[in-house]
C-alpha positions in Angstrom: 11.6 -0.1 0.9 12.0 3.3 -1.3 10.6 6.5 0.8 8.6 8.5 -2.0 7.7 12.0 -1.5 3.9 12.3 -0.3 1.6 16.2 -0.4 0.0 17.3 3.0 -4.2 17.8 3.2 -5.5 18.6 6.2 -5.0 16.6 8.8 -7.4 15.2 11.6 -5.7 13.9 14.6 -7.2 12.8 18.4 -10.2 11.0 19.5 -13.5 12.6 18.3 -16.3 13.0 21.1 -18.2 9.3 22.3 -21.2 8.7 20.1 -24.0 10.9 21.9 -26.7 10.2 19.8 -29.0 11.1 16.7 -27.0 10.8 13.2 -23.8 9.3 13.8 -22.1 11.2 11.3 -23.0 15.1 12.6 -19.3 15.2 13.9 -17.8 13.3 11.2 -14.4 14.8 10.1 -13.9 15.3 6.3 -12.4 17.8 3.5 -12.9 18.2 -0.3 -9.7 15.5 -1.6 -8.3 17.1 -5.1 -7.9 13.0 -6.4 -11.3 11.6 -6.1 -12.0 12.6 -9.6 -10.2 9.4 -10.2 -11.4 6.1 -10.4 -11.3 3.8 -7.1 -9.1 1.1 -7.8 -9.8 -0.7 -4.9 -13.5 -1.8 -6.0 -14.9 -5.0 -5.7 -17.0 -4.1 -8.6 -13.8 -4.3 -10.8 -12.5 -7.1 -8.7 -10.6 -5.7 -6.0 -10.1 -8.1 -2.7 -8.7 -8.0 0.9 -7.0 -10.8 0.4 -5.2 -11.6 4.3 -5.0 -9.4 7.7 -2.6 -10.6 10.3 -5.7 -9.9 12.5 -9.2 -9.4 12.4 -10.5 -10.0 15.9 -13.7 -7.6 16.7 -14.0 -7.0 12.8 -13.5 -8.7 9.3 -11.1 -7.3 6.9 -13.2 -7.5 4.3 -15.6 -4.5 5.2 -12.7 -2.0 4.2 -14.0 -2.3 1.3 -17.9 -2.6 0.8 -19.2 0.0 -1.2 -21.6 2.3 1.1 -20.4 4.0 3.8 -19.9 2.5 7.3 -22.9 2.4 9.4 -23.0 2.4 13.4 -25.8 0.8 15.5 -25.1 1.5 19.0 -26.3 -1.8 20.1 -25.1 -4.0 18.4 -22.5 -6.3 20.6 -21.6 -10.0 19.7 -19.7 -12.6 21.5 -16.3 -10.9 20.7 -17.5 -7.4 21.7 -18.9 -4.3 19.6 -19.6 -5.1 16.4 -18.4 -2.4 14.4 -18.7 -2.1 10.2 -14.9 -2.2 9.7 -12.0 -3.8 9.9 -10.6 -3.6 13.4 -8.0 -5.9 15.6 -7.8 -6.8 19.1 -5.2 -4.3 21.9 -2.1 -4.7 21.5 0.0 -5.7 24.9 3.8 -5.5 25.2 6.3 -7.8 26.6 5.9 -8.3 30.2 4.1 -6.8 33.2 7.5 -4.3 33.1 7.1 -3.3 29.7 2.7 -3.7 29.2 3.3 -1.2 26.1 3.7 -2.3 22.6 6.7 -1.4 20.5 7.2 1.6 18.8 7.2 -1.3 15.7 4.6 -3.1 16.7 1.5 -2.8 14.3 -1.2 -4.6 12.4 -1.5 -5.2 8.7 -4.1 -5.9 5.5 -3.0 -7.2 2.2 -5.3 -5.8 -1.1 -5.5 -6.3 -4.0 -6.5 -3.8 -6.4 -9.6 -4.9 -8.5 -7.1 -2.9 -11.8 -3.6 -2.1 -11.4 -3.0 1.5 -12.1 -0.7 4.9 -10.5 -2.2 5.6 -7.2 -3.3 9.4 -6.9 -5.1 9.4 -3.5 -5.7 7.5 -0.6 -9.0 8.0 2.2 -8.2 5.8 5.3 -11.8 6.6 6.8 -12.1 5.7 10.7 -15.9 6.7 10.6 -17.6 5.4 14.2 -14.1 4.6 15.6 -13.8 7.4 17.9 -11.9 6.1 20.7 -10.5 2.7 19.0 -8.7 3.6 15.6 -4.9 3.6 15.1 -2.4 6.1 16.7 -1.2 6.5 13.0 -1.0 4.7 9.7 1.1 3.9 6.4 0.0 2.4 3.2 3.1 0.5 0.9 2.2 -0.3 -3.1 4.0 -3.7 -4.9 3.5 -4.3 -8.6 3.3 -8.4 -8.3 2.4 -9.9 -11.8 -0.2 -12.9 -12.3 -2.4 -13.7 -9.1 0.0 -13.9 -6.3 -0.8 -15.8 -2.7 0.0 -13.2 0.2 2.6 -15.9 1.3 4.1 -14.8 -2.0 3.3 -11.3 -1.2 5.0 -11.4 1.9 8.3 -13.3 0.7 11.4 -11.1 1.3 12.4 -11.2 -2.6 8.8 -8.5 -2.9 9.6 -4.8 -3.2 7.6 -2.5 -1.5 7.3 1.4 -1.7 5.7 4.0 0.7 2.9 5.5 -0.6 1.4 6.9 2.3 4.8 6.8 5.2 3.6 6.6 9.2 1.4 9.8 9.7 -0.8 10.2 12.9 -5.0 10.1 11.8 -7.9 11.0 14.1 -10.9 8.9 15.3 -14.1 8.9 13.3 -12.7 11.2 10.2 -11.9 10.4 6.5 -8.0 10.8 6.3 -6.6 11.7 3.2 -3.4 11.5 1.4 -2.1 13.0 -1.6 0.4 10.1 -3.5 2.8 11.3 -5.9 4.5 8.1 -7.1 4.5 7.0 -10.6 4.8 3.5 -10.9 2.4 1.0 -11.6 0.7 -0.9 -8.1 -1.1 -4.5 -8.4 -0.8 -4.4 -4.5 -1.1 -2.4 -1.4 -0.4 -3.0 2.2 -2.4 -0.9 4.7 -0.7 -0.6 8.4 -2.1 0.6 11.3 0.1 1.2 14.6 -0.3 -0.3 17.0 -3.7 -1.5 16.7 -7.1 -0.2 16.0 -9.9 0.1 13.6 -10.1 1.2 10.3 -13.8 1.5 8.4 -13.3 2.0 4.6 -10.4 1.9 2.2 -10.2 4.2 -0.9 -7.9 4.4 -3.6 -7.8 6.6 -6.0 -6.1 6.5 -9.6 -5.5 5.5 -13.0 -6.3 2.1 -14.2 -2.5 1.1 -16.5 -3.5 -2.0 -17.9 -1.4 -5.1 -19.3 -1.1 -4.2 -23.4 -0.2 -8.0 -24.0 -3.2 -9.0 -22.6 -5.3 -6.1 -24.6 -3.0 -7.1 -27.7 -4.1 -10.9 -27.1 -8.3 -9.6 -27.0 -7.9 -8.2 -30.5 -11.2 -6.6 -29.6 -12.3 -5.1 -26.8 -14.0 -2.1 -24.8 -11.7 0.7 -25.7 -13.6 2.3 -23.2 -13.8 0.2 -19.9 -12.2 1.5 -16.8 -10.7 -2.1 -16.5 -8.9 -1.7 -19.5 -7.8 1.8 -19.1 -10.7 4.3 -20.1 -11.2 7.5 -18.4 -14.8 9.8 -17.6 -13.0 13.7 -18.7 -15.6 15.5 -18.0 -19.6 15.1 -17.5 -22.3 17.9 -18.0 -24.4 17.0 -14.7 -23.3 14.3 -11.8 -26.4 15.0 -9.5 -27.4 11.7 -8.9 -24.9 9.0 -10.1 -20.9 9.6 -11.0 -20.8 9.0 -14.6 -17.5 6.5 -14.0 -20.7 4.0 -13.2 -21.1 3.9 -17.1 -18.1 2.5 -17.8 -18.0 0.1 -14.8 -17.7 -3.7 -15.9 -21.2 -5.5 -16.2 -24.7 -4.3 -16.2 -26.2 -2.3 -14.2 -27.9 -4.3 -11.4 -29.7 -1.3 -9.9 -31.1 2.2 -10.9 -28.1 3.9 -9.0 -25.4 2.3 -10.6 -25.8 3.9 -13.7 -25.7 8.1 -14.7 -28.7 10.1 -14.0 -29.0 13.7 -14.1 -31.5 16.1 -12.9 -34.4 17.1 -15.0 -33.5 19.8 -17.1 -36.0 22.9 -17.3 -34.3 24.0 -20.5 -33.7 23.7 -24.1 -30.2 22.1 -24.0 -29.2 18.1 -22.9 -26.3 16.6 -21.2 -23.2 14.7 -21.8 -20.6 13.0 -20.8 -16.6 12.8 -22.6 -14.5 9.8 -22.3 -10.8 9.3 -23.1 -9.8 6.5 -24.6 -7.4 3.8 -23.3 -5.4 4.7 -26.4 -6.0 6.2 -30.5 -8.6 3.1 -31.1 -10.3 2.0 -34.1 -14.1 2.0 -32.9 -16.6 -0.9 -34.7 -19.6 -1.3 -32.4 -21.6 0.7 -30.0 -23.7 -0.3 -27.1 -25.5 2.1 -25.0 -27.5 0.3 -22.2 -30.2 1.8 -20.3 -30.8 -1.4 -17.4 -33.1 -0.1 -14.7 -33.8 3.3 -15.4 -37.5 2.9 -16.7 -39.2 6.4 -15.8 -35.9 8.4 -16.0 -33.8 6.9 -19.0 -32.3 9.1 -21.9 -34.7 10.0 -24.4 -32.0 9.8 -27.4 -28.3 9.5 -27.6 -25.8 10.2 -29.9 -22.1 9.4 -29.8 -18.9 11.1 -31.5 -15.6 10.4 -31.5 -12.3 12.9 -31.6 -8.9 11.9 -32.9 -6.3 14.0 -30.1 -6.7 16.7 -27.7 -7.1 19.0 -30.5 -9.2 17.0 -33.2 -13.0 17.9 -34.4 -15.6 16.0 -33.3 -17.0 12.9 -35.5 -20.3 11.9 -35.2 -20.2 7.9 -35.2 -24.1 7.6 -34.1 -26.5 10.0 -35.1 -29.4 10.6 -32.6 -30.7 7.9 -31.7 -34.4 6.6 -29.9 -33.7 4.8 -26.8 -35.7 2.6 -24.7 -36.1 2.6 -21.0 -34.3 -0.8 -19.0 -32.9 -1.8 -22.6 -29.7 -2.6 -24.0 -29.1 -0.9 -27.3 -26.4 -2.3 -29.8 -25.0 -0.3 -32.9 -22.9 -1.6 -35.6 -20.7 1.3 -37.5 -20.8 1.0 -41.1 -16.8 1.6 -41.0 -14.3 1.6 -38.1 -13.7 5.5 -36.7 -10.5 6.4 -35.6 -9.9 8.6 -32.0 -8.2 8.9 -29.1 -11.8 10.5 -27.0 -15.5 9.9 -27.0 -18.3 12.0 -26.2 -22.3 10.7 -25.5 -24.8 12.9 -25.5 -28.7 12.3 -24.1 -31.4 14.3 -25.3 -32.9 16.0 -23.3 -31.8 14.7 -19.2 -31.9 11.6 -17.7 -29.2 8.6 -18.2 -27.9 5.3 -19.2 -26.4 3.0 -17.3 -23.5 1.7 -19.5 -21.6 3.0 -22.5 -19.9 0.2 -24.6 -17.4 0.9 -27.5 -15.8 -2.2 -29.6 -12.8 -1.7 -31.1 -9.3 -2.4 -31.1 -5.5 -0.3 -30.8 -4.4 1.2 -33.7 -0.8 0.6 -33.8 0.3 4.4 -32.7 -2.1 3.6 -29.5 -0.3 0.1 -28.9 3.3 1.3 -28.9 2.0 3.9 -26.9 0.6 1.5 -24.3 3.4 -0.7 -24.3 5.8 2.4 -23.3 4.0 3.7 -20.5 3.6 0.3 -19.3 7.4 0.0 -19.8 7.9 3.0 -18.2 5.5 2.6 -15.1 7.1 -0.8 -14.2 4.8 -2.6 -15.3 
């Protein structure tokens, strides 16, 4: 197991006060985290999994990772105990009546799998409603594991594992966050708690490094996708939705899983820039709209820059939209660039961005060396 060198945030340690009533999050410990710009690799919308816990007694693994945040109904008690909207295991006990204590080694584990490998920027371990009952301290170790491996194979001794996160004391009923500074590419993680305890969500911060044999293999794909390696830069307004939810895989199934801005008083419009998984030739545009009906974009138009420094192209002119519609444009030549921009005319959003196109072959060799050099 390599140690890897991990920044301090702040840090919330102790037991916060027993639930007293009204909203249970009043005393809910948090901080402003400098990585959750990133995407969260541990989705289930991009296919993301808790894939094995050595226990799960009061509470299922799989919660770590539902979407919204963890909700706490005070009465709520089953057979087992309280149920609580995490994942959380039973007491630990030691040896003997002599030695009641657990270890200083003993602790409980989750397997995940990331929904798209990537470099991990940022971790939250949030232990929201486990006040009294989450762990004395936790670690976090990444694997890069090809193909779809079983967590006996995970597990096997041949596997190497680094520290992301290393053993570091957390407090009850806060979001925990940690700064990773480790450049290699993760397909895996394994999430710790010592001894025992309860953990509500998981998030996991980074950036998506995709396989560039199995991009060379599409031909043609979404040069854009955040499963494939596209990036949201920069957006002009996030006061509803993150605009990340445009380049999510599928359609929308829901008005807030999509970008929506608020309603401009002005004469200017907003926008949203994309970089590219790599320099891309672009061929086809979609620009979906699915369930915003009162509150969708009244035109778009989309351009395309070729580096950091290069002008900006526009592929397709401004363009009428339609409210809960899909929208497909076919380029009359393939464009060239390594970042895209969208711009809606004069508020409100879209909830997908589409753009078809394939690696040039400066943006392939590129791929394939950071892939190289990530570990991958």
């Amino acid at each position: 197991m390599t140690a890897q060198h991990q920044s301090p945030l702040a840090r919330f340690t102790g037991d916060a006060n027993p639930y007293g009533g009204g909203d249970p999050y009043a005393d809910h410990r948090s901080a402003d985290f400098p990585f959750i710009q990133y995407a969260n690799l541990a989705d289930r919308q991009l296919g993301a999994g808790v894939i094995a816990a050595n226990d799960e007694f009061f509470a299922q693994r799989e919660n770590l990772l539902l979407p919204e945040r963890a909700e706490f109904d005070p009465e709520h008690f089953g057979h087992k105990g309280k149920i609580m909207d995490g994942w959380e295991t039973r007491r630990r006990r030691g040896a003997s009546a002599e030695h009641p204590w657990p270890t200083a080694d003993d602790h409980d584990w989750a397997l995940v799998r990331l929904g798209a490998p990537g470099v991990v920027r940022g971790i939250v371990i949030d232990t929201a409603h486990f006040r009294g009952n989450y762990p004395q301290a936790v670690s976090v170790e990444g694997a890069s594991v090809p193909g779809s491996p079983s967590p006996e194979e995970l597990l096997a001794d041949d596997v190497k594992w680094t520290t992301l996160v290393p053993r570091t004391a957390v407090g009850g009923h806060a979001a925990n966050g940690f700064v990773v500074d480790v450049e290699q590419r993760i397909t895996h993680l394994r999430v710790n708690q010592h001894p025992d305890g309860g953990i509500a969500r998981l998030r996991v911060y980074g950036e998506v490094v995709p396989d560039p044999r199995w991009l060379s293999v599409l031909g043609t794909f979404d040069v854009v996708a955040l499963e494939n390696g596209g990036q949201v830069e920069d957006a002009s307004n996030l006061f509803y939705s993150p605009a990340t939810n445009t380049i999510q895989p599928g359609r929308s199934r829901k008005m807030d899983d999509g970008w929506e801005t608020r309603r401009r008083r002005d004469q200017g419009h907003d926008w949203i820039r994309y970089q590219l998984v790599a320099r891309s030739e672009i061929r086809a545009i979609e620009i979906d709209t699915a369930y915003l009906k009162g509150n969708s974009a009244g035109w778009a138009s989309v351009s395309v820059r070729d580096g950091v420094d290069g002008e900006w192209v526009e592929v397709l002119p401004r363009t009428r939209l339609q409210p809960d519609t899909n929208h497909r444009f076919v380029l009359a030549g393939p464009s060239v660039g390594t970042h895209a921009r969208v711009d809606i005319f004069p508020d409100g959003g879209i909830s997908r961005l589409r753009l078809f196109g394939s690696l040039t072959e400066e943006g392939e060799a590129r791929l394939a060396a950071r892939h190289q050099e990530l570990g991958g």
